[in-house]
Structures are given as C-alpha cells and as structure tokens.
N, CA, C and O atoms as a DFTB+ gen file, in Angstrom:
488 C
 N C O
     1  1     -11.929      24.728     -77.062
     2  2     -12.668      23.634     -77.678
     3  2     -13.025      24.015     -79.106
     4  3     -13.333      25.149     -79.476
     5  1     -12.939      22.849     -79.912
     6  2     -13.446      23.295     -81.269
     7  2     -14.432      23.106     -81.865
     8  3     -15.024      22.321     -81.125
     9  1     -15.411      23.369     -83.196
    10  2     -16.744      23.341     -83.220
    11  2     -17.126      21.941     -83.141
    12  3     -18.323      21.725     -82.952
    13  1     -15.988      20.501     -83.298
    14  2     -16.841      19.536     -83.134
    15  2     -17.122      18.813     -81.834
    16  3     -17.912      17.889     -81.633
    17  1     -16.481      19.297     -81.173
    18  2     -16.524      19.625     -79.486
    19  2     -17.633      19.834     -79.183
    20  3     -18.392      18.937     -78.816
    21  1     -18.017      21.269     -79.289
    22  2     -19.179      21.642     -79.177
    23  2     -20.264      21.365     -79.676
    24  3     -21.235      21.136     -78.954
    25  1     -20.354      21.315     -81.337
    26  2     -21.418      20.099     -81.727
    27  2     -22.109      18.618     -81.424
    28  3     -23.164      18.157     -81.858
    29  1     -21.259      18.119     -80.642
    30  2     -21.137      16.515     -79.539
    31  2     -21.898      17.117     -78.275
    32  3     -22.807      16.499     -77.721
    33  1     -21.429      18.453     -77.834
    34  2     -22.274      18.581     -76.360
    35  2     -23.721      18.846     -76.901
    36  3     -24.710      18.189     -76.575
    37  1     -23.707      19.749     -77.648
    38  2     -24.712      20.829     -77.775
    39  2     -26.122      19.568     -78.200
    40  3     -27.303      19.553     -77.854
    41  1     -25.296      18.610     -79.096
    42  2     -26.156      17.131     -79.928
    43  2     -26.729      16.518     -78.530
    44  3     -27.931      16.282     -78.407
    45  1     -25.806      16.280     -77.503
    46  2     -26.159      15.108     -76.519
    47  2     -26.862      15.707     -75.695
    48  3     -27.720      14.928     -75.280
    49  1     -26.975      17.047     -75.076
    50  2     -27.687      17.658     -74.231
    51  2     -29.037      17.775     -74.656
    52  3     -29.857      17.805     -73.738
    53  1     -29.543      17.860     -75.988
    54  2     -30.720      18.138     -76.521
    55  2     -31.653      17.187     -76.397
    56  3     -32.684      17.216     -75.726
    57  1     -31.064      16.018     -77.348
    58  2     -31.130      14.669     -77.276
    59  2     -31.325      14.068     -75.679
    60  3     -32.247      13.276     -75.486
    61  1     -30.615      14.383     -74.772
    62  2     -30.723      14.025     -73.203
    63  2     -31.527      14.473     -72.569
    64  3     -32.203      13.852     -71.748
    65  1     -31.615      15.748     -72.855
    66  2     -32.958      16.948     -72.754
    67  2     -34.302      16.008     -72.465
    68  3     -35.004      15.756     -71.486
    69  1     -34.261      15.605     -73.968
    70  2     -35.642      15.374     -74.434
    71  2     -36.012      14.103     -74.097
    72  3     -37.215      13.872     -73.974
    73  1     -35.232      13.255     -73.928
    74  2     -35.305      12.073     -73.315
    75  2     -35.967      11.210     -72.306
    76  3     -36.611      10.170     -72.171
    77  1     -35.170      12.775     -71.322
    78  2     -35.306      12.323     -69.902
    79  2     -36.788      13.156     -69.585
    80  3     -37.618      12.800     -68.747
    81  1     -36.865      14.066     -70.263
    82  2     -38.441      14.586     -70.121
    83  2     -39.301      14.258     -70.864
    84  3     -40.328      14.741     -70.387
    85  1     -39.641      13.505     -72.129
    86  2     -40.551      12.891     -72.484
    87  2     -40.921      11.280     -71.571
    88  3     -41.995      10.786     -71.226
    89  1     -39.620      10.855     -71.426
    90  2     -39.972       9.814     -70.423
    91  2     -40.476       9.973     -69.327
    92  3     -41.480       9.363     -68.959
    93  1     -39.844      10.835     -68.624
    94  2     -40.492      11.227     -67.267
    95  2     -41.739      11.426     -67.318
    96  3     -42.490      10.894     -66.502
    97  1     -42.197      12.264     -68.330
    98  2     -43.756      12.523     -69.217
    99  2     -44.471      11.556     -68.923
   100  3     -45.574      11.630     -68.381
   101  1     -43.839      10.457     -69.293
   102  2     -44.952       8.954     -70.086
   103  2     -44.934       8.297     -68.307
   104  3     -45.922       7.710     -67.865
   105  1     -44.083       8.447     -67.739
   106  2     -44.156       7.695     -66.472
   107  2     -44.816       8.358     -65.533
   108  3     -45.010       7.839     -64.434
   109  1     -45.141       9.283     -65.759
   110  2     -46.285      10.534     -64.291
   111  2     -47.336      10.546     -65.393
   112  3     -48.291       9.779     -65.270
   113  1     -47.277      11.120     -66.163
   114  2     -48.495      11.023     -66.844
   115  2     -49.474      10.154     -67.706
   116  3     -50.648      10.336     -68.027
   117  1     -48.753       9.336     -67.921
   118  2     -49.470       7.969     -68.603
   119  2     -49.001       7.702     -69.551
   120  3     -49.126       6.534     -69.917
   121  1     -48.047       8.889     -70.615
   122  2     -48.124       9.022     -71.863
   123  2     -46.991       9.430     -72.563
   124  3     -46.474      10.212     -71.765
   125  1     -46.084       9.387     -73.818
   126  2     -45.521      10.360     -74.441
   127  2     -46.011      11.123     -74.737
   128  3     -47.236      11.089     -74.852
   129  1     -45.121      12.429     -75.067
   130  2     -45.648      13.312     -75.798
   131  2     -46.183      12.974     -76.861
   132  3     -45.243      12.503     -77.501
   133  1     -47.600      12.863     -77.832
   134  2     -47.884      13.189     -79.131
   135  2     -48.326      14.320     -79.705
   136  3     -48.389      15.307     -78.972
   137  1     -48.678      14.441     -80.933
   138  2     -49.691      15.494     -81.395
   139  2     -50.625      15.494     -80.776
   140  3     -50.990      14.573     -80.046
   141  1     -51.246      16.649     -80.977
   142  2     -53.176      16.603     -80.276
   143  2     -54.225      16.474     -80.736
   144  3     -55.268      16.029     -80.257
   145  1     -53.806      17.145     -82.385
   146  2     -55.064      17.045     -83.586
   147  2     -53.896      16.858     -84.888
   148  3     -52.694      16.847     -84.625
   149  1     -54.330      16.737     -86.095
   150  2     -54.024      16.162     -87.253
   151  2     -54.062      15.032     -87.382
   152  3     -54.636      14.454     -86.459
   153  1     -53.578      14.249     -88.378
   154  2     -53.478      13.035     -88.872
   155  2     -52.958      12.097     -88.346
   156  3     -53.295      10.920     -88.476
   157  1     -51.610      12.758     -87.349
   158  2     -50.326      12.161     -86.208
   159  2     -51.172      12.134     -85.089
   160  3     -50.579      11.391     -84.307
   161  1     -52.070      12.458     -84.625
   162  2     -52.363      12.547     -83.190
   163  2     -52.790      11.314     -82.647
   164  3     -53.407      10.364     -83.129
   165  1     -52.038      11.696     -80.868
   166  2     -51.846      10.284     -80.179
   167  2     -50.777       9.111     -81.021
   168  3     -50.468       8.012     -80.562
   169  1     -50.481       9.485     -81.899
   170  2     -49.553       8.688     -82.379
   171  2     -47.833       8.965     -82.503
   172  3     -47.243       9.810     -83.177
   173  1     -47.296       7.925     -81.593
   174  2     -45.795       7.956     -81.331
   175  2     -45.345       8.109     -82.690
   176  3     -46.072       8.268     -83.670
   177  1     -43.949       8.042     -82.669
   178  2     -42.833       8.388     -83.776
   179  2     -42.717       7.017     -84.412
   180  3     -43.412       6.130     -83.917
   181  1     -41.846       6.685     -85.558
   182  2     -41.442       5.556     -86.133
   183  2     -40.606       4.861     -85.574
   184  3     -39.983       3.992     -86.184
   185  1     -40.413       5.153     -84.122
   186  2     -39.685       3.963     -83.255
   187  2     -40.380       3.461     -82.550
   188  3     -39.787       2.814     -81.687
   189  1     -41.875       3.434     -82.468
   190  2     -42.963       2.630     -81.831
   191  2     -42.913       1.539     -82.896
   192  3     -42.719       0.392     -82.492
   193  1     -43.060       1.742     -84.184
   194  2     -43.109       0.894     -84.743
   195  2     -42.151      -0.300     -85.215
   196  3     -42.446      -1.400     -85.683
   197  1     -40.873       0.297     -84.929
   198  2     -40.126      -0.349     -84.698
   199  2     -39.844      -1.137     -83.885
   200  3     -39.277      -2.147     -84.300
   201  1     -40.134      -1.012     -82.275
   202  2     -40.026      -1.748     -81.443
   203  2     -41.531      -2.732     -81.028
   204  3     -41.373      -3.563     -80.133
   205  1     -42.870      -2.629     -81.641
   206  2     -43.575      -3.475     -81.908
   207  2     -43.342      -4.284     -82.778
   208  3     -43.891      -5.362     -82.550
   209  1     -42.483      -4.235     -84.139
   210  2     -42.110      -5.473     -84.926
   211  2     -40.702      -6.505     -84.340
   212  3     -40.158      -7.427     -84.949
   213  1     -40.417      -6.021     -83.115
   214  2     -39.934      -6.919     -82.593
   215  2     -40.520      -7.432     -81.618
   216  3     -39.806      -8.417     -81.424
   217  1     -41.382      -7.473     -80.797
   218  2     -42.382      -7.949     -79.783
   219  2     -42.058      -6.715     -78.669
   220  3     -41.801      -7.077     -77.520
   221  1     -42.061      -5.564     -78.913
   222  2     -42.019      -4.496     -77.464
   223  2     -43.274      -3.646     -77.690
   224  3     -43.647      -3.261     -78.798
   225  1     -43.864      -3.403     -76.573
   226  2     -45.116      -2.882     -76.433
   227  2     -44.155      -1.305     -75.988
   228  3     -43.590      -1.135     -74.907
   229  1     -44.193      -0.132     -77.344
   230  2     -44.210       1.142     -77.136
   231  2     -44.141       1.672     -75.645
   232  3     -43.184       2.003     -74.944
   233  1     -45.396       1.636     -75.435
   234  2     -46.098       2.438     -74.065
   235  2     -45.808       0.987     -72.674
   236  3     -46.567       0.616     -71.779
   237  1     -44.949       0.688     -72.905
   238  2     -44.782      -0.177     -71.676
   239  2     -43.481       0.645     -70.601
   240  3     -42.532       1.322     -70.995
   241  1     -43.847       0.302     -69.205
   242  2     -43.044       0.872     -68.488
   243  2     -41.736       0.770     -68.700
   244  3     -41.000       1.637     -68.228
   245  1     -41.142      -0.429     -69.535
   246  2     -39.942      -0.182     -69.158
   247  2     -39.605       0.233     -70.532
   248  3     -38.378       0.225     -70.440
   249  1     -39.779       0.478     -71.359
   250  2     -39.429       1.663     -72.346
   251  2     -39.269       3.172     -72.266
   252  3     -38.392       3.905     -72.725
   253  1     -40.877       3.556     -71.218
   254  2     -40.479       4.721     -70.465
   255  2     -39.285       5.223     -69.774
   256  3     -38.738       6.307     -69.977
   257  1     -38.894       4.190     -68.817
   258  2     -37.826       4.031     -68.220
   259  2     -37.148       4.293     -68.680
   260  3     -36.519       5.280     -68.298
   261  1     -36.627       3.313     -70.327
   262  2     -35.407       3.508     -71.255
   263  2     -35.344       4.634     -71.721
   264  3     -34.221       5.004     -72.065
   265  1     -36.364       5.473     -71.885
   266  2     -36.225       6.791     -72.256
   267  2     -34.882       7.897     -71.732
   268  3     -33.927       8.545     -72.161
   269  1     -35.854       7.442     -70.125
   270  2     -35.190       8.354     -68.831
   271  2     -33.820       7.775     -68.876
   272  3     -32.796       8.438     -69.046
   273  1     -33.876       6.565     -68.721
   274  2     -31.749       6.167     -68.813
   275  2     -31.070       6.652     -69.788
   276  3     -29.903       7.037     -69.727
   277  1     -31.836       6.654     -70.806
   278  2     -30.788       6.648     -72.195
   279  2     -30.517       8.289     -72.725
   280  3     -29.679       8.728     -73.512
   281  1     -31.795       9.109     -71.800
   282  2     -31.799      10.296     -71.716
   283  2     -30.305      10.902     -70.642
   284  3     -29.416      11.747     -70.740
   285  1     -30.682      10.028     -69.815
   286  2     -29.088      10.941     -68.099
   287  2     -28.004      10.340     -69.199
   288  3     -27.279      11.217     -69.671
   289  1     -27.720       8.738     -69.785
   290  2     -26.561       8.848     -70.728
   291  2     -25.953       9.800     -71.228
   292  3     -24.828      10.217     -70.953
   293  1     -27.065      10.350     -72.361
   294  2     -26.625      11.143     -72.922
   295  2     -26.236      12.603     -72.352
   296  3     -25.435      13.420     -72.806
   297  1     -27.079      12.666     -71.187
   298  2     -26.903      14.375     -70.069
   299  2     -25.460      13.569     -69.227
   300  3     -24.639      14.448     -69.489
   301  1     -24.885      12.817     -68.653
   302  2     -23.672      12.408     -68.621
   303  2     -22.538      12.568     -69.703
   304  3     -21.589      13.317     -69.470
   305  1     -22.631      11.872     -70.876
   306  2     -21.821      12.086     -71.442
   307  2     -21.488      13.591     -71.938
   308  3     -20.361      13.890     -72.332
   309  1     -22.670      14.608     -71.882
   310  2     -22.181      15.917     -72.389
   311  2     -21.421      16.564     -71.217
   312  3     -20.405      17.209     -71.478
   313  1     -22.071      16.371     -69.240
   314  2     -20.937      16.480     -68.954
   315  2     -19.336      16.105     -69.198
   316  3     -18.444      16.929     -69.401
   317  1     -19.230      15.061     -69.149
   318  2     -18.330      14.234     -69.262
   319  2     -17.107      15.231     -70.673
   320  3     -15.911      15.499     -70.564
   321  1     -17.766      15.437     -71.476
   322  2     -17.152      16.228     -72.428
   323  2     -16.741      17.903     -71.936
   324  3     -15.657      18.487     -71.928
   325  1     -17.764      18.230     -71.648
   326  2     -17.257      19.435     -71.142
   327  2     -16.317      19.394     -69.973
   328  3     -15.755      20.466     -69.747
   329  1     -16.023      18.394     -69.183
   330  2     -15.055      18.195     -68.553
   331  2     -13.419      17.891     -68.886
   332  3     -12.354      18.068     -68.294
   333  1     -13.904      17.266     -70.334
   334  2     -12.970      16.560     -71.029
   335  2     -12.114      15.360     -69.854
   336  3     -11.011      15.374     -69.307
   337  1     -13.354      14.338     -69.844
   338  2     -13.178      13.433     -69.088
   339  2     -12.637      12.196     -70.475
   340  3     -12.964      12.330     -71.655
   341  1     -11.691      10.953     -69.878
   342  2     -11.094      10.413     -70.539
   343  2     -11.717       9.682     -71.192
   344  3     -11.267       9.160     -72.212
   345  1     -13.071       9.459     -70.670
   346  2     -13.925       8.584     -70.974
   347  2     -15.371       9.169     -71.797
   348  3     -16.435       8.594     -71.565
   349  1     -15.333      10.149     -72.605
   350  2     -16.119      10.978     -73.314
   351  2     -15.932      10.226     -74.346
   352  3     -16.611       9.233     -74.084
   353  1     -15.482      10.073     -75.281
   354  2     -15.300       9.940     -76.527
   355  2     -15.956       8.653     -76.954
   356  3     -16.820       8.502     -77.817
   357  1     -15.143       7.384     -75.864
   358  2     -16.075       6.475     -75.542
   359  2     -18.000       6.013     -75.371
   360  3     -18.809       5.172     -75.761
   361  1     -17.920       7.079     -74.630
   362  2     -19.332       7.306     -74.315
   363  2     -20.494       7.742     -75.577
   364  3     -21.687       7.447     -75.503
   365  1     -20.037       8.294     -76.418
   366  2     -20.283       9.149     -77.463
   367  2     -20.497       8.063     -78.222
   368  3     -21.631       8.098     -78.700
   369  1     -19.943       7.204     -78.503
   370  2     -19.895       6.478     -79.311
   371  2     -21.035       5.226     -78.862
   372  3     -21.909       4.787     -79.608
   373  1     -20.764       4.776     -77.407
   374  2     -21.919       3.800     -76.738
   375  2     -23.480       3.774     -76.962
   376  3     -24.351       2.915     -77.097
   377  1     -23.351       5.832     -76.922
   378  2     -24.668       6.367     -76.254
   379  2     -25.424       5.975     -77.474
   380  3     -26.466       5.339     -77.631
   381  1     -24.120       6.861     -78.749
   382  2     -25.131       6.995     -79.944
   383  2     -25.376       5.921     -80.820
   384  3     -25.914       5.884     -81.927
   385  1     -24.810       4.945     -80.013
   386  2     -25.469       3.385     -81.192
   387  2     -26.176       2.920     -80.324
   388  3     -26.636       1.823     -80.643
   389  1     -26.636       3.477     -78.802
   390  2     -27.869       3.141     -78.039
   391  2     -29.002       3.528     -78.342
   392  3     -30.082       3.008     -78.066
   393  1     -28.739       4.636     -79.031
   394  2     -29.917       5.439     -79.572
   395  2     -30.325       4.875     -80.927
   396  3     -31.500       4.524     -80.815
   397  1     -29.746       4.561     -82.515
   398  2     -29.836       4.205     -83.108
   399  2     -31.422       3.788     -83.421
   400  3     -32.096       3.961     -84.437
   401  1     -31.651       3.353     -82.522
   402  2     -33.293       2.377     -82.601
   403  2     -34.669       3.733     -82.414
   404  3     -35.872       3.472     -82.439
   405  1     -34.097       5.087     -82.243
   406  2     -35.008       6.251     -81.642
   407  2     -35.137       6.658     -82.832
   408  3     -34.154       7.336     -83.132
   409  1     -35.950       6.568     -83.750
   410  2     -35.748       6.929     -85.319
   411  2     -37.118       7.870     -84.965
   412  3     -38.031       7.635     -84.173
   413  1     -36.904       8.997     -85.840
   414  2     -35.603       9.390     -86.719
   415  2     -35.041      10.089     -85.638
   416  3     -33.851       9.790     -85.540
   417  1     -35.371      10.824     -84.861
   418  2     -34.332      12.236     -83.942
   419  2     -33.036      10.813     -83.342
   420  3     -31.900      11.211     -83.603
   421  1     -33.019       9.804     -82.861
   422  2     -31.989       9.387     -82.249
   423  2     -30.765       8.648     -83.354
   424  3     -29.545       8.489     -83.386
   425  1     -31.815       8.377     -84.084
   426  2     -30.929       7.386     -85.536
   427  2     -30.032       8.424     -86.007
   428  3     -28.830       8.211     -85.847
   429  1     -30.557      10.004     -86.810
   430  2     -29.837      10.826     -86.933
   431  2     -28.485      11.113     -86.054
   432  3     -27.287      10.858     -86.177
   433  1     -29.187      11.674     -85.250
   434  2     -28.036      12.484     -83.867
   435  2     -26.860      11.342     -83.297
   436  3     -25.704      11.610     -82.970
   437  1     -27.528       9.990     -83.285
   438  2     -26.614       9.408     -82.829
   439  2     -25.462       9.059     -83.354
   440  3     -24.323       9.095     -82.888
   441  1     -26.095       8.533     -84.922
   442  2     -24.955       8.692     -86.161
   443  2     -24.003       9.703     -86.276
   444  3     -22.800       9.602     -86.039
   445  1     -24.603      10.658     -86.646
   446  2     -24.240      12.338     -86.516
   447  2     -22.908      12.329     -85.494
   448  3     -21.760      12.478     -85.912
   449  1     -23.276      12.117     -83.992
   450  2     -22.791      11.837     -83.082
   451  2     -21.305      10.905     -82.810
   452  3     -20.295      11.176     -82.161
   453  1     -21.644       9.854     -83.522
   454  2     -20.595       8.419     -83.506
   455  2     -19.991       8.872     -84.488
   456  3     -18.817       8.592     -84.245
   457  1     -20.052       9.782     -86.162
   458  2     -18.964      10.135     -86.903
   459  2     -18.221      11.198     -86.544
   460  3     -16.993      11.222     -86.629
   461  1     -19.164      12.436     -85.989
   462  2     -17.908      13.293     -85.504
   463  2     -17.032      12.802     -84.446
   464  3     -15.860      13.138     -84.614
   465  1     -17.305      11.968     -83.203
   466  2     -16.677      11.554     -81.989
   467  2     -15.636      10.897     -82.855
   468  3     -14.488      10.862     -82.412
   469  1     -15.845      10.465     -83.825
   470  2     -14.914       8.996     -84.379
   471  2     -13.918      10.058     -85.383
   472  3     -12.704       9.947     -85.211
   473  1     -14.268      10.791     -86.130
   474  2     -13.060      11.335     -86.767
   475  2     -12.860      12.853     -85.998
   476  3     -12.375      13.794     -86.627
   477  1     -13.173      12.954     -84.951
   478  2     -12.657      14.582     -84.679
   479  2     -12.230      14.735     -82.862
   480  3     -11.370      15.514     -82.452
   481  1     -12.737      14.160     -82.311
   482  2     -12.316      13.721     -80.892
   483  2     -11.398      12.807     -80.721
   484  3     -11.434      11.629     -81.079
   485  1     -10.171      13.649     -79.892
   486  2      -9.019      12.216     -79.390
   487  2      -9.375      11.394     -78.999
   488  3      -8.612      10.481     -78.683
C-alpha cells in the first residue's frame, strides 16, 4: 500500500474514532465533549452553529445519533480499505462529503479525504 492508502485509513479511523465516541458521549451522558473552563467552555464547535442556522437543535438526539452513524461510516470505510474492498474508494468519497457540515475537524479531513481518494485511489 502506498502513503495515500494509508493516509485515507489512518484520516477515517481517527475521524470514526472520534465520532462514534463523542456521540456515544452525548447519548449516555447527556452531552458532547466540551471544554471545562476558558472562554470555550460548555461550548460545542462551529458546527453547532451551523446546524442551528438551519433549524437543528445541536444537542438533540438525533444528531447524537448522527455522530455515532457517521462515526461506524467512517470505521467501515477504513475497514473496507484495508481490505481493499471494491467499494472503498466510493465510500471515501460519500463519507467525506457527509462530513463536510463537521467544521472544522470533518470539513478538513473530509475534503482532505475526497481529494486524495479522487486523485490517488483506483
């Protein structure tokens, strides 16, 4: 495998990582992760705010949820790659314009994500 191979798993596993355990977080515990003290504390990332200027309430269950799905996506598709399943490349590309809206860690990675899949994966 070559480094952009590995840069696609290493991106989606992290990203899937964090996903599926900050969501899981917010759904047992009440909450995302935030800060605890400074200026940020208790306060989500710039994709809360994003999805309140379209009418979505942040801290609503089924955002949590979306966390956790969009989190196994992405822990799927890195299997899926390390398998070199036919349907990776695809996926890569789905996951990371699913993410798009997770600004900044998902907007980055996913981009990140959808250009290497797109010029460096068969």
């Amino acid at each position: 495998m070559r480094w952009p191979h590995w840069t696609i798993i290493v991106l989606a596993a992290l990203l899937g990582a964090w996903l599926v355990f900050d969501g899981i977080r917010a759904l047992t515990a009440g909450d995302f992760t935030t800060a605890r003290s400074g200026p940020y504390a208790g306060r989500l990332g710039p994709w809360a705010d994003l999805l309140r200027a379209i009418g979505i309430e942040p801290r609503h269950a089924a955002v949590k949820l979306a966390h956790v799905l969009l989190g196994v996506c992405w822990l799927a598709t890195a299997i899926g790659l390390l398998l070199h399943a036919p349907w990776a490349r695809i996926a890569v590309i789905g996951v990371g314009a699913a993410s798009l809206w997770y600004l900044p860690f998902g907007t980055v990675l996913g981009a990140a994500e959808i250009v290497i899949a797109a010029m460096f994966l068969p």
